[in-house]
C-alpha angles and dihedrals in degrees: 000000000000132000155150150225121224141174113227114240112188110104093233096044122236093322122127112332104019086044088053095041092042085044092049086045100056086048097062093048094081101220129092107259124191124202129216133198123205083250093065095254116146131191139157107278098214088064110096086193097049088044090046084047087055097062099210117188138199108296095001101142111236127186116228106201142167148164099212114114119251091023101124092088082047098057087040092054094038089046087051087051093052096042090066122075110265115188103076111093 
């Protein structure tokens, strides 16, 4: 299993656009990637509907994780995504 720890960068967390970009994102990765909140909440990350449940904020620390195999250039590459800020067009 490989994973990741990020801080969330967008100014108005992971709500509307940055959820549905990360999420897309996270579709056409190919892997299976998993989300986790500091609460111990865990979802499919490639589910808008499941990121936008969470209700990540700015700042807010997440953990990226699968057990596919190759994924650690994914869950960089997904952790430098969530680290910009994401809601500007």
């Amino acid at each position: 299993m490989s994973s990741t720890t990020v801080v969330i960068g967008s100014r108005v967390g992971l709500h509307a656009r940055p959820a549905s970009v990360f999420a897309h994102a996270v579709a056409e990765c190919g892997i299976t990637v998993m989300l986790t909140d500091a609460a111990g909440s865990t979802i499919n990350a490639g589910s808008i509907l499941g990121v936008l449940a969470m209700g990540i904020s700015y700042q807010d620390v997440i953990t990226l994780s699968s057990d596919d195999e190759g994924s650690e250039p994914v869950l960089a590459s997904l952790a430098e995504l969530l680290g910009r800020e994401l809601d500007k067009p």
